[in-house]
C-alpha positions as CSV (number, residue, x, y, z in Angstrom):
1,X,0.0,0.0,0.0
2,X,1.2,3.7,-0.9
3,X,2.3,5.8,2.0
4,X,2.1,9.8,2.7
5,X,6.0,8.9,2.4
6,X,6.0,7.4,-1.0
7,X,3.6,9.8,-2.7
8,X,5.1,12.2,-5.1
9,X,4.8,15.9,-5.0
10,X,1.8,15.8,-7.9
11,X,0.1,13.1,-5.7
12,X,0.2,15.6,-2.7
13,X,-0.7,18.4,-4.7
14,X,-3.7,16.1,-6.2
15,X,-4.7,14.9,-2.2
16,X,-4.7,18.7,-1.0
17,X,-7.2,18.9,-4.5
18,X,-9.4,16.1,-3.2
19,X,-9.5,16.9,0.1
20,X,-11.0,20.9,-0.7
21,X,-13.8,19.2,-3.1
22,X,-14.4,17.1,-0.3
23,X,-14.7,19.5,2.4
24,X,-16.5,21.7,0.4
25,X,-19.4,19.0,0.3
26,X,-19.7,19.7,4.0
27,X,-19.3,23.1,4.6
28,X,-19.0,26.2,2.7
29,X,-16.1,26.6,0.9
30,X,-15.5,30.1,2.6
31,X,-15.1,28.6,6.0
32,X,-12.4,26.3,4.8
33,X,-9.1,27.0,6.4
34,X,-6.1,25.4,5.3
35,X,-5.4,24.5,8.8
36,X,-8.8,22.4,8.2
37,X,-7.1,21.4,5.0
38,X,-4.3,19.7,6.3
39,X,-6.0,18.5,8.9
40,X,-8.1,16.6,6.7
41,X,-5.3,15.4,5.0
42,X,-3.7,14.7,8.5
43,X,-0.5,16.7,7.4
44,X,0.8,19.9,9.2
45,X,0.2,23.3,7.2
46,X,4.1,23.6,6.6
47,X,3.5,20.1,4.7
48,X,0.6,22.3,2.5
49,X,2.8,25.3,1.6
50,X,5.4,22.9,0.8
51,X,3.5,22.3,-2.3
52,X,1.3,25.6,-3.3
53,X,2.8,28.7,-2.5
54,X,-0.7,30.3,-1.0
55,X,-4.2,29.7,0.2
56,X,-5.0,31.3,-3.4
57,X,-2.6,29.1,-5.6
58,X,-4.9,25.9,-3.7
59,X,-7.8,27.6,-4.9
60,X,-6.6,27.7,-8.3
61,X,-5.5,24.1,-8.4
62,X,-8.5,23.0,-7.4
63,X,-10.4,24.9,-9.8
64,X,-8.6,24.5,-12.8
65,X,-8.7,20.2,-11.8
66,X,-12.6,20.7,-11.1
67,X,-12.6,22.3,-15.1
68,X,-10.3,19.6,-16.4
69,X,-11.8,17.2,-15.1
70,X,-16.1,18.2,-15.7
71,X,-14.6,19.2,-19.4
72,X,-13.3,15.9,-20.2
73,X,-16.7,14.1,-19.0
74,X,-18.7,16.2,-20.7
75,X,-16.5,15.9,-24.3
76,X,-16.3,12.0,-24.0
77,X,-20.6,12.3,-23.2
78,X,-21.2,14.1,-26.3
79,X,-18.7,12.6,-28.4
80,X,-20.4,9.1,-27.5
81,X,-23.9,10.5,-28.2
82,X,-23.0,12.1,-31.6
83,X,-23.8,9.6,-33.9
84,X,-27.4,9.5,-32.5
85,X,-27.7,13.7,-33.4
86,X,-26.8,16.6,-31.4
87,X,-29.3,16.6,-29.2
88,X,-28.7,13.1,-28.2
89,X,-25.3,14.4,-28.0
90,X,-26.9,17.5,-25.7
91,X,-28.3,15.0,-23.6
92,X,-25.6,12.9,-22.7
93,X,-23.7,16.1,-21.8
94,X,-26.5,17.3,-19.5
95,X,-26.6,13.6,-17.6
96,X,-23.1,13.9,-17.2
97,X,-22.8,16.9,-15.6
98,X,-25.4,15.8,-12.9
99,X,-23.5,12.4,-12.3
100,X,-20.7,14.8,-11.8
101,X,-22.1,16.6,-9.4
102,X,-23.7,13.7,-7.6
103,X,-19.8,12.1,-7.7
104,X,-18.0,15.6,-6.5
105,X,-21.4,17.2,-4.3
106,X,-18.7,19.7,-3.2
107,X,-18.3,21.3,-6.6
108,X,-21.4,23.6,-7.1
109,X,-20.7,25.3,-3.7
110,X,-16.8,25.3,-4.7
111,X,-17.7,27.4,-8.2
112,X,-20.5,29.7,-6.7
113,X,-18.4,30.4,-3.6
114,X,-16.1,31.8,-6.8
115,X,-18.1,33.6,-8.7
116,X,-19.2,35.7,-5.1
117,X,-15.4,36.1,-4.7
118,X,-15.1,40.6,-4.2
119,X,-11.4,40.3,-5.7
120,X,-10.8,39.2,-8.8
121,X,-8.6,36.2,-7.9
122,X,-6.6,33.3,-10.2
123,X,-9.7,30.8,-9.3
124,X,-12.5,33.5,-10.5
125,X,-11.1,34.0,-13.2
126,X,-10.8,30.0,-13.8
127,X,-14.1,29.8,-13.1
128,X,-15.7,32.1,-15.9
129,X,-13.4,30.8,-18.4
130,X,-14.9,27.5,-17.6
131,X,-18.6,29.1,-18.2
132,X,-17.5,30.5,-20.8
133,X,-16.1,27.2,-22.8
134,X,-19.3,25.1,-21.6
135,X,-21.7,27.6,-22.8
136,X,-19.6,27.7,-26.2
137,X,-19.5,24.0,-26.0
138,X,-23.6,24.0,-25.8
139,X,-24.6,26.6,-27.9
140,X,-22.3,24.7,-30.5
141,X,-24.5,21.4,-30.2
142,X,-28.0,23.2,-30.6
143,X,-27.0,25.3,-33.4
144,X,-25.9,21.5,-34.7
145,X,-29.4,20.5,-33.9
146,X,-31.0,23.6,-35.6
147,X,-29.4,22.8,-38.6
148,X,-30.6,19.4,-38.6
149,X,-34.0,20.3,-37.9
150,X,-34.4,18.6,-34.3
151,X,-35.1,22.1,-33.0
152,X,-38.2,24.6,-34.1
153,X,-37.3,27.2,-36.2
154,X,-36.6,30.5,-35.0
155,X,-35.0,29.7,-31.9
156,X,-32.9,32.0,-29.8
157,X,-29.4,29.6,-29.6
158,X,-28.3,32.1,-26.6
159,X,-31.7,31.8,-24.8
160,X,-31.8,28.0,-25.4
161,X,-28.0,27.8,-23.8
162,X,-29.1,30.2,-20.9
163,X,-31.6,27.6,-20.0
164,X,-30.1,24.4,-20.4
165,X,-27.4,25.8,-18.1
166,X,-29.9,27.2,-16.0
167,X,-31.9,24.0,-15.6
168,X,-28.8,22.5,-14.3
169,X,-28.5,25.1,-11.8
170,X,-32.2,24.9,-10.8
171,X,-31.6,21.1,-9.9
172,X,-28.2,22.2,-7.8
173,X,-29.8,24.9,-6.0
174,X,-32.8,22.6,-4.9
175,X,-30.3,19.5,-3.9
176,X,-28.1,21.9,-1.7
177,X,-31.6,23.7,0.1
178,X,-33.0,20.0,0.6
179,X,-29.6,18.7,2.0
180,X,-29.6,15.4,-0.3
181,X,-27.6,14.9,-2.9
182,X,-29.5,11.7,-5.1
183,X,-32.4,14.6,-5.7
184,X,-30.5,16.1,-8.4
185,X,-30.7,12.8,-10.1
186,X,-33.8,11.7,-9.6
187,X,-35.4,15.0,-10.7
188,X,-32.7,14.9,-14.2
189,X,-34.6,13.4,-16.6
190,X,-37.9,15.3,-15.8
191,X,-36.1,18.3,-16.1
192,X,-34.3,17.2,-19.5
193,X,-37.6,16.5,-21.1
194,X,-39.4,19.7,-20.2
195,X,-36.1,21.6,-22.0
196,X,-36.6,19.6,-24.7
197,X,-40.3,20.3,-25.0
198,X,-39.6,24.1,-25.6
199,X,-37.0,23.6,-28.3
200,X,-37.5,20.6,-30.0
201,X,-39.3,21.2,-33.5
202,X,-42.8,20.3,-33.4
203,X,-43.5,17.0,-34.6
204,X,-46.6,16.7,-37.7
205,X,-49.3,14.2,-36.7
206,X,-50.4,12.1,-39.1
207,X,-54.2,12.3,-40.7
């Protein structure tokens, strides 16, 4: 079995990662300490600094392996969709960003604690980045599904992408209030199929 002693300086700096996403899922990310940090981790605080420089640079590292990692699900969601249409592909990418979030409950609170950030810090600015390519990355599938006729004529791409992230949200904001984390999957594909009822094209029934 690995040992704190064995484990390279990228497997520390991935722990002290871990350990903040997990923490998070218990408390609010603003009352996280790195002295709660380490002891988490069950290391001293000089053992923390030895790898990040600052409380900040943690921040960072943990929100730039929160992008990586959602980025990369989401890709390999849509990419295995595709062949079924883009708004399959849609679909896949809005199931795996709930399983995410049920895997890593500590992640919504993470990027909203963030975005309420007063200074304009490394991890904010991580943050909207990361909004900004997943919106991008959305608004790229619908306008695929527009062209292909899955989606009614006429609609806005930019309000369509507002909502489909903003369903997402809805779901995360109703999970944290009610304390349980399986709600945001239960309630997923409810909330999928009403989306889909305001954008899909409407279907001709037959005489």
């Amino acid at each position: 079995m690995t040992t704190k002693r064995t484990l390279s300086a990228e497997a520390r700096r991935e722990r002290t990662i871990e350990a903040v996403v997990e923490l998070s899922a218990q408390d609010d990310p603003a009352n996280i300490t790195t002295g709660a940090i380490a002891r988490h981790m069950r290391v001293t605080q000089g053992a923390l600094f030895r790898h990040f420089p600052s409380k900040d640079a943690i921040w960072e590292a943990v929100i730039g392996w929160v992008g990586e990692r959602v980025m990369q699900r989401l890709d390999a969601a849509a990419t295995s969709a595709e062949a079924d249409g883009p708004l399959a592909a849609l679909e896949a990418m809005f199931h795996a960003h709930i399983a995410f979030i049920v895997e890593h409950p500590g992640v919504p609170r993470l990027m909203m604690g963030q975005l309420q950030h007063a200074r304009p810090t490394p991890a904010r600015r991580l943050v909207r980045t990361l909004l900004f390519r997943y919106r991008e990355r959305v608004e790229q599938l619908l306008g695929q599904a527009q062209a292909t006729g899955e989606l009614r004529q006429g609609l806005d791409i930019e309000a369509a992408a507002t909502q489909f992230i903003g369903t997402i949200q809805g779901l995360v904001m109703q999970t944290l209030m009610i304390g349980n984390v399986s709600h945001v999957a239960r309630q997923a594909r409810g909330a999928f199929e009403l989306y889909c009822h305001g954008i899909h094209a409407a279907r001709e029934v037959a005489p």
